[in-house]
SEFIZA-3560 file (N, C-alpha, C; in Angstrom, 3 decimals):
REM SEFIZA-3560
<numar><xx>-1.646</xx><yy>70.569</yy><zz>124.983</zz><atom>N</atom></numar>
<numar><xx>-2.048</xx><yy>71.181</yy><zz>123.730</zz><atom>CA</atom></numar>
<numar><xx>-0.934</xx><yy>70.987</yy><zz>122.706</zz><atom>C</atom></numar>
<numar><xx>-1.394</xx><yy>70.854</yy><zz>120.990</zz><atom>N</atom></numar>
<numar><xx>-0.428</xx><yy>70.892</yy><zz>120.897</zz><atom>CA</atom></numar>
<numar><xx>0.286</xx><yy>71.928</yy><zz>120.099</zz><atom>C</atom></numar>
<numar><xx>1.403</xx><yy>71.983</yy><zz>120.261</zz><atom>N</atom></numar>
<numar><xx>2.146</xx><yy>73.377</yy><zz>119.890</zz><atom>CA</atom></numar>
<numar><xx>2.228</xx><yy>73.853</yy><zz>118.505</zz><atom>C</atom></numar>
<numar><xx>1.963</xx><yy>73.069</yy><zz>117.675</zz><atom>N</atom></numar>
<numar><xx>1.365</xx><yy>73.822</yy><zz>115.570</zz><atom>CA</atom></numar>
<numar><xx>-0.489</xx><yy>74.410</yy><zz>115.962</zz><atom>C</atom></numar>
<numar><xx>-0.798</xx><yy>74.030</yy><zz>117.062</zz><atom>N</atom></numar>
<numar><xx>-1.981</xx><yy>74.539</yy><zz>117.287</zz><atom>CA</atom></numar>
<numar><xx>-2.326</xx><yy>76.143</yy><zz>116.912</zz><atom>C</atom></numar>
<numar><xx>-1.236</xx><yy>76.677</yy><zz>117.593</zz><atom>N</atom></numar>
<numar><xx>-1.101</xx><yy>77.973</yy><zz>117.436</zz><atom>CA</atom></numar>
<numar><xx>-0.982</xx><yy>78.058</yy><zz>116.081</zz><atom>C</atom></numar>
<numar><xx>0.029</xx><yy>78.086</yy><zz>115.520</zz><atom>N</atom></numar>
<numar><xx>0.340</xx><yy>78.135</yy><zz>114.435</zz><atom>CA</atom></numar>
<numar><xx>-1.112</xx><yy>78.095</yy><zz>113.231</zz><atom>C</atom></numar>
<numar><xx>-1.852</xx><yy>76.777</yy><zz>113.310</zz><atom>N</atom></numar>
<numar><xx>-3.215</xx><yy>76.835</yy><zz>112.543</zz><atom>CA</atom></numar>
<numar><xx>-4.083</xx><yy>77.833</yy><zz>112.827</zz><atom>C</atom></numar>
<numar><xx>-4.330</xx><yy>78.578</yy><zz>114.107</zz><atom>N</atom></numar>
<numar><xx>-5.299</xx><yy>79.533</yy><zz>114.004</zz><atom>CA</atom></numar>
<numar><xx>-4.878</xx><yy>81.018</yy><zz>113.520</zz><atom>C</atom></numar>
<numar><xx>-3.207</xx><yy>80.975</yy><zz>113.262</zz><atom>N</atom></numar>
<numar><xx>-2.873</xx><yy>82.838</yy><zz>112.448</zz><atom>CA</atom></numar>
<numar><xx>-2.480</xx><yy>82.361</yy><zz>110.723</zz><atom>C</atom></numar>
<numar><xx>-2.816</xx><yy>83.718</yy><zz>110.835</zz><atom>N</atom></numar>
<numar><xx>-2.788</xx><yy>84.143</yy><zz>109.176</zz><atom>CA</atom></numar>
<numar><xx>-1.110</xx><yy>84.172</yy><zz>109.264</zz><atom>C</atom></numar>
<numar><xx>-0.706</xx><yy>83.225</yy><zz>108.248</zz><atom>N</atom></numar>
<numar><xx>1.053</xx><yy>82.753</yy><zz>107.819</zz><atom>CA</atom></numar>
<numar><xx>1.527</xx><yy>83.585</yy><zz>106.950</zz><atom>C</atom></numar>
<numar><xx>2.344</xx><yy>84.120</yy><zz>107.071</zz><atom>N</atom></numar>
<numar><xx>3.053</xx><yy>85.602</yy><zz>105.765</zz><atom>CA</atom></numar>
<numar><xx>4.338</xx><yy>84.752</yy><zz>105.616</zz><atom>C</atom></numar>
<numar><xx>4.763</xx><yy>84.883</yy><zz>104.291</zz><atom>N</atom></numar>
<numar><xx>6.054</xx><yy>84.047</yy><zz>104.151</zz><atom>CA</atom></numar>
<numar><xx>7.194</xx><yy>84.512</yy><zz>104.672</zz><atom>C</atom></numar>
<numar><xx>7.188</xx><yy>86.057</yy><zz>104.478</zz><atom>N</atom></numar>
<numar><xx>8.671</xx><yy>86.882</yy><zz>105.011</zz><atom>CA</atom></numar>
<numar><xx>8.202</xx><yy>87.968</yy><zz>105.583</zz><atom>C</atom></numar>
<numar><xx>8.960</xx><yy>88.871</yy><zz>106.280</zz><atom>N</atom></numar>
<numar><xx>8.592</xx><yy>89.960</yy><zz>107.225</zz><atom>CA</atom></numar>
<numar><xx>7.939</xx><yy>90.786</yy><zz>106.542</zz><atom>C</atom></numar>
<numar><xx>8.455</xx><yy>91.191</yy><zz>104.879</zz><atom>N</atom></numar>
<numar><xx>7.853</xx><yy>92.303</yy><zz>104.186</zz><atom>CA</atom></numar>
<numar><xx>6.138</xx><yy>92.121</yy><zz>104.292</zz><atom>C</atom></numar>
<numar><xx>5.723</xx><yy>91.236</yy><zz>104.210</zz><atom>N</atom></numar>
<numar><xx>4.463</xx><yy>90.668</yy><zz>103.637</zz><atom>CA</atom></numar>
<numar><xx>3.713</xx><yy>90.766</yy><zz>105.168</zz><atom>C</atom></numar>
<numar><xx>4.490</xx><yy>90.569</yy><zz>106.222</zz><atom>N</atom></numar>
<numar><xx>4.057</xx><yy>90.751</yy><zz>107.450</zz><atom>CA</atom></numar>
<numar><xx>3.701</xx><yy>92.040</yy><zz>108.007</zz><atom>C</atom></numar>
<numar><xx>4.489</xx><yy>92.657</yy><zz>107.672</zz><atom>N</atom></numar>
<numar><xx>4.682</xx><yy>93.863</yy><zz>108.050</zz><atom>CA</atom></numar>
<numar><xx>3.334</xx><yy>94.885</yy><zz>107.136</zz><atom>C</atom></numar>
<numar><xx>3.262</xx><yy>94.295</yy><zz>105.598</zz><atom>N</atom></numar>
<numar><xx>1.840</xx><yy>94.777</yy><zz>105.161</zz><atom>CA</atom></numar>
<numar><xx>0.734</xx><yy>94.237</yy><zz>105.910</zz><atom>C</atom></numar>
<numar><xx>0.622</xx><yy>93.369</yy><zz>106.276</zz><atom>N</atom></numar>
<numar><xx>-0.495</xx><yy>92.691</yy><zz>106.755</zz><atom>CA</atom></numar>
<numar><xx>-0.696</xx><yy>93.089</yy><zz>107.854</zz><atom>C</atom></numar>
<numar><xx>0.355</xx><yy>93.815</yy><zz>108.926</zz><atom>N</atom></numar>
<numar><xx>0.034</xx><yy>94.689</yy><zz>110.011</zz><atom>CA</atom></numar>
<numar><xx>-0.548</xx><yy>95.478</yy><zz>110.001</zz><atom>C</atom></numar>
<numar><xx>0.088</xx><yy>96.180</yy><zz>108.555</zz><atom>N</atom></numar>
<numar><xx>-0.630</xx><yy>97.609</yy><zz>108.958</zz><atom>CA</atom></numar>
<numar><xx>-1.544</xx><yy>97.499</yy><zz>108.418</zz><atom>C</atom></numar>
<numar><xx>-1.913</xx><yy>96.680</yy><zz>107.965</zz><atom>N</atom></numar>
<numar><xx>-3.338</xx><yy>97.039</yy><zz>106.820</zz><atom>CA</atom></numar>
<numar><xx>-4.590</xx><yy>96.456</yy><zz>108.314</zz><atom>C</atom></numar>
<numar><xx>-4.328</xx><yy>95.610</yy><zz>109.102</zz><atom>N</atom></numar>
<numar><xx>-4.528</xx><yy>95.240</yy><zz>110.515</zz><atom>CA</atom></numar>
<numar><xx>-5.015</xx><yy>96.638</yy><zz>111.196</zz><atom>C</atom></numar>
<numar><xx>-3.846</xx><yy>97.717</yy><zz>111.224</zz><atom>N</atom></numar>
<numar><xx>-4.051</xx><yy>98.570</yy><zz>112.118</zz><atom>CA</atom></numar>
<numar><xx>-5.140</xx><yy>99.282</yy><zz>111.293</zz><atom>C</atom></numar>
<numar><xx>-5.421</xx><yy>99.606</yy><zz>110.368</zz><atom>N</atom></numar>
<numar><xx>-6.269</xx><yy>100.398</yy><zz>110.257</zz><atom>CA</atom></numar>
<numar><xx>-7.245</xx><yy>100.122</yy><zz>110.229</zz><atom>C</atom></numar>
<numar><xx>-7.864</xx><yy>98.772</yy><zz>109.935</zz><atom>N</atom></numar>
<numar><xx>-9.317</xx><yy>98.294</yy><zz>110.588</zz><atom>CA</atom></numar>
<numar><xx>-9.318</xx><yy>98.389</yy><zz>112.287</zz><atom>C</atom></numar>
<numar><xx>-8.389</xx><yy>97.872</yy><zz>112.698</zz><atom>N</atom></numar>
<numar><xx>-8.740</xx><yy>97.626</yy><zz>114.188</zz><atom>CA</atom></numar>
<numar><xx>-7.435</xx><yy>98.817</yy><zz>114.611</zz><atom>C</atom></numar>
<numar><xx>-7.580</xx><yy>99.659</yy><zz>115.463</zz><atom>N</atom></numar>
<numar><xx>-6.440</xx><yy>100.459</yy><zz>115.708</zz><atom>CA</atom></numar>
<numar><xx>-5.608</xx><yy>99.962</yy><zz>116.833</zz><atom>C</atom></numar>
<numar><xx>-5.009</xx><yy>98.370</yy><zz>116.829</zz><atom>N</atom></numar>
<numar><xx>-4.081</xx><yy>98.387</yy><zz>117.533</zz><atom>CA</atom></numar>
<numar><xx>-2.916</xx><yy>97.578</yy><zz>117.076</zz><atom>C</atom></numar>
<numar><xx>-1.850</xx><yy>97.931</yy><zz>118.442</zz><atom>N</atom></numar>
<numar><xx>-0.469</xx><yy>98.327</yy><zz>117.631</zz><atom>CA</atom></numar>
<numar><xx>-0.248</xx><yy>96.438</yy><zz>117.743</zz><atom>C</atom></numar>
<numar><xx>0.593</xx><yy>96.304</yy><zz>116.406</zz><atom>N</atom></numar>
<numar><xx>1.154</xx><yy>94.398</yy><zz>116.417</zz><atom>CA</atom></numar>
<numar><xx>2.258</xx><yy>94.668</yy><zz>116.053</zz><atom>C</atom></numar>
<numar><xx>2.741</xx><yy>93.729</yy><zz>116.961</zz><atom>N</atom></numar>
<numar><xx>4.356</xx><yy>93.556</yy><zz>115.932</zz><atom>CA</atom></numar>
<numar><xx>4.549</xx><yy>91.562</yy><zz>115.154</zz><atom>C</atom></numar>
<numar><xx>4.836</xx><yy>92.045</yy><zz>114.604</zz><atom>N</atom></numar>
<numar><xx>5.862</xx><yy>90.572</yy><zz>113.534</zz><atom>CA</atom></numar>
<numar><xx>6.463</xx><yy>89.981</yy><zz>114.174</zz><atom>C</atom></numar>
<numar><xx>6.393</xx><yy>88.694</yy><zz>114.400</zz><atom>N</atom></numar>
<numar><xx>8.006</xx><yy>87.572</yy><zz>114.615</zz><atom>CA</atom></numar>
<numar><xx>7.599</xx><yy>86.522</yy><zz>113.463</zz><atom>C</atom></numar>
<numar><xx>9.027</xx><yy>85.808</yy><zz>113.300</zz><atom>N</atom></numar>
<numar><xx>8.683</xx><yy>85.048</yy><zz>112.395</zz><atom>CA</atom></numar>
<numar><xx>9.055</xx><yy>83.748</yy><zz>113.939</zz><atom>C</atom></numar>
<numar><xx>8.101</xx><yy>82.571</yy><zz>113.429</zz><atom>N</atom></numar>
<numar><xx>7.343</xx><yy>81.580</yy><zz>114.114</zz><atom>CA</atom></numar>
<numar><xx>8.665</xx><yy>80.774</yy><zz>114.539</zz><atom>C</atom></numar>
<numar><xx>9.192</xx><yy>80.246</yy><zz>115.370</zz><atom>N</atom></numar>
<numar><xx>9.904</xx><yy>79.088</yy><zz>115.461</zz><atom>CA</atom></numar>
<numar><xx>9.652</xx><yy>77.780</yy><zz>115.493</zz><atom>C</atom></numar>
<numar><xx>8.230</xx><yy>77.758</yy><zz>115.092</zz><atom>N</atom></numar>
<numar><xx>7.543</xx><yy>76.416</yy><zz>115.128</zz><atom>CA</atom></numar>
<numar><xx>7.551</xx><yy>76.236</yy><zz>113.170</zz><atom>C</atom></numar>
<numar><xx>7.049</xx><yy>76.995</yy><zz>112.882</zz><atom>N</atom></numar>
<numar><xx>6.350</xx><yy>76.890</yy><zz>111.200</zz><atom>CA</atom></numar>
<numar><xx>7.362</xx><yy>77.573</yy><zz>110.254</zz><atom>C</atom></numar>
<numar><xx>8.223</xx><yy>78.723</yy><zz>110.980</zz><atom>N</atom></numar>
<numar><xx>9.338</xx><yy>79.413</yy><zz>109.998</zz><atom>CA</atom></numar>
<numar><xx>8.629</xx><yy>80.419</yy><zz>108.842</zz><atom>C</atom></numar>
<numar><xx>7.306</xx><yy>80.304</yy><zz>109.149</zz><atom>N</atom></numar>
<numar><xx>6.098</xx><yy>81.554</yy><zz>108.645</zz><atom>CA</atom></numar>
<numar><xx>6.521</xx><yy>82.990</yy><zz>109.722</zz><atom>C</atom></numar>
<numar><xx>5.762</xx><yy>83.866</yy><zz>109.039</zz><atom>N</atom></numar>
<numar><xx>5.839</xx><yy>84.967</yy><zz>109.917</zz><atom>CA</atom></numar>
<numar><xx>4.155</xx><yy>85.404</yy><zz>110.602</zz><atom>C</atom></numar>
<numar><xx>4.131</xx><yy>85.707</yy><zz>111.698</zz><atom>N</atom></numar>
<numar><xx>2.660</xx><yy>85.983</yy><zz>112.325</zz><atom>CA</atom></numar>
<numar><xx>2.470</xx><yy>87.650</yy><zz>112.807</zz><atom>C</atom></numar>
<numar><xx>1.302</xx><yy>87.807</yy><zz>113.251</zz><atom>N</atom></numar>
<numar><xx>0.856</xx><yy>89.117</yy><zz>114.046</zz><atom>CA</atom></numar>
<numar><xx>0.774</xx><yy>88.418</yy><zz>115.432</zz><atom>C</atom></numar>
<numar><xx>1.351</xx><yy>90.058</yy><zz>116.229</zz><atom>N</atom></numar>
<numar><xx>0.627</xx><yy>89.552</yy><zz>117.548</zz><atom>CA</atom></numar>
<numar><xx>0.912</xx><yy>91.077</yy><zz>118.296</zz><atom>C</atom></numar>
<numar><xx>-0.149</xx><yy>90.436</yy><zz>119.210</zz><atom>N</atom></numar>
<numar><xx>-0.649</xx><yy>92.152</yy><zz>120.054</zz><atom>CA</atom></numar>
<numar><xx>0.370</xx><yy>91.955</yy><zz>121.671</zz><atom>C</atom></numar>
<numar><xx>1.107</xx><yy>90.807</yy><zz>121.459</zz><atom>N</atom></numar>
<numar><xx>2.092</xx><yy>90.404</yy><zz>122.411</zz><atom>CA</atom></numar>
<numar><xx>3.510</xx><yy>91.042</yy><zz>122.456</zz><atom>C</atom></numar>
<numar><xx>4.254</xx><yy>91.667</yy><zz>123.011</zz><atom>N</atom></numar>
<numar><xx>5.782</xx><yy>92.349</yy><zz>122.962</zz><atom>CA</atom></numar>
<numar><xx>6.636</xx><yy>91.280</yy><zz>122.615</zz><atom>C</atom></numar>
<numar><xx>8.155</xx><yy>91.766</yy><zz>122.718</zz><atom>N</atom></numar>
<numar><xx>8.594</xx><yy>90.478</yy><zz>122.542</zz><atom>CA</atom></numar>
<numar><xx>8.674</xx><yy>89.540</yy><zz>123.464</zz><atom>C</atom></numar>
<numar><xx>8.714</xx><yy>90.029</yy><zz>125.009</zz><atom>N</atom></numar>
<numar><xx>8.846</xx><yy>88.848</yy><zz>126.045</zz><atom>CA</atom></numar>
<numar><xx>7.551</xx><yy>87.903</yy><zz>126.194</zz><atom>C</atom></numar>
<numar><xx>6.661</xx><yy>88.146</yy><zz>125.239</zz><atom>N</atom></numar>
<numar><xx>5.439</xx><yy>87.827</yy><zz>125.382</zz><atom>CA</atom></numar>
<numar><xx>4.040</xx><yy>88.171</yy><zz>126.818</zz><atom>C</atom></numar>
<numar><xx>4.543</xx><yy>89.188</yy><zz>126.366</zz><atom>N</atom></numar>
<numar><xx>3.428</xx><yy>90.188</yy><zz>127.354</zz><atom>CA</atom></numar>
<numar><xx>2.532</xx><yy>90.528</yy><zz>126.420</zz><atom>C</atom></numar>
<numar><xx>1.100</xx><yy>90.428</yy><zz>126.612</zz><atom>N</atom></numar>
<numar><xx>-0.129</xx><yy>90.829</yy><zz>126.218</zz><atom>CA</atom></numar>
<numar><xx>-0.018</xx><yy>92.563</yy><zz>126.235</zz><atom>C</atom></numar>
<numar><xx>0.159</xx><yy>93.518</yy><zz>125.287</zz><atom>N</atom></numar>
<numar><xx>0.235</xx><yy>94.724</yy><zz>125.391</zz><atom>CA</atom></numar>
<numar><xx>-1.441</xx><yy>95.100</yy><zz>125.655</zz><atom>C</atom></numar>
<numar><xx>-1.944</xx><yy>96.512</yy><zz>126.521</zz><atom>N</atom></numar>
<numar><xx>-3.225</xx><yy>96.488</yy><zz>126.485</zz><atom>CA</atom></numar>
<numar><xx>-3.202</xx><yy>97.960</yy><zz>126.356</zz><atom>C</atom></numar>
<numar><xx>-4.113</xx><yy>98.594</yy><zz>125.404</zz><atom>N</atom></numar>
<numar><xx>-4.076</xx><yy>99.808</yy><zz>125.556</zz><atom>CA</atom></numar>
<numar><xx>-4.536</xx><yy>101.045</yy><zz>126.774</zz><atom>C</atom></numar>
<numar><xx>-3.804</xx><yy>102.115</yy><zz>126.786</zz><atom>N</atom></numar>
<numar><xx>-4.445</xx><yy>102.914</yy><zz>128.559</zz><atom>CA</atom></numar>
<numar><xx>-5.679</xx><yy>103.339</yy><zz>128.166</zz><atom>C</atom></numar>
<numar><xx>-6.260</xx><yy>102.777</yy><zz>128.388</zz><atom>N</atom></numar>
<numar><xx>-7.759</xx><yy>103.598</yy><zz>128.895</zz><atom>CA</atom></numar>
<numar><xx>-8.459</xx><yy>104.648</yy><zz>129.449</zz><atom>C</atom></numar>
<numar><xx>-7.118</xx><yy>105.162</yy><zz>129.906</zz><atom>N</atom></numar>
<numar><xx>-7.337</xx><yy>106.706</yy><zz>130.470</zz><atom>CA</atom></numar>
<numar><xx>-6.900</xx><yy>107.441</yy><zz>129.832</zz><atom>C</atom></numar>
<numar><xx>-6.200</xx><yy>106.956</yy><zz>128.952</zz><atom>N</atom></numar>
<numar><xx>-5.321</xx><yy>107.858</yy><zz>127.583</zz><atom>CA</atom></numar>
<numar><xx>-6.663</xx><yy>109.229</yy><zz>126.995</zz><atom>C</atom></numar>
<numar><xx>-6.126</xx><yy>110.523</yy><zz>126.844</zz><atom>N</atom></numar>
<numar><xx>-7.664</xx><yy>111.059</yy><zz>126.278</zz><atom>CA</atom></numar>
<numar><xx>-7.193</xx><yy>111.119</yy><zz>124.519</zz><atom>C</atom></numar>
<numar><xx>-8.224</xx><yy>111.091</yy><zz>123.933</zz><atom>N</atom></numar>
<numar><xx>-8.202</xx><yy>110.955</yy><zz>122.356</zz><atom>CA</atom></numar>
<numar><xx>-8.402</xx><yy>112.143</yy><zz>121.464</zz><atom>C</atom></numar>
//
């Protein structure tokens, strides 16, 4: 595969500030938690529902609301 692949399917924020809006404005349509990195491929900044070691975070399901 190749590796800008990724890169073409997220929404690109130029700097963290802009990222960091685009999160949260994220969380409140969909209520889950993202954090920011900026890309080492593109030097854009992205969302992702991944930690930093790149673990898929998943929410508890047994959590009560």
């Amino acid at each position: 595969m190749n590796p800008w692949y990724v890169c073409l399917k997220k929404r690109k924020y130029p700097n963290e500030a802009e990222a960091l809006s685009g999160g949260a404005m994220q969380e409140i349509l969909n209520p889950v938690k993202l954090r920011v990195y900026q890309c080492p491929r593109c030097k854009n900044w992205h969302l992702t529902k991944r930690d930093a070691e790149g673990i898929l975070k998943h929410e508890d399901t047994n959590a009560s609301h």
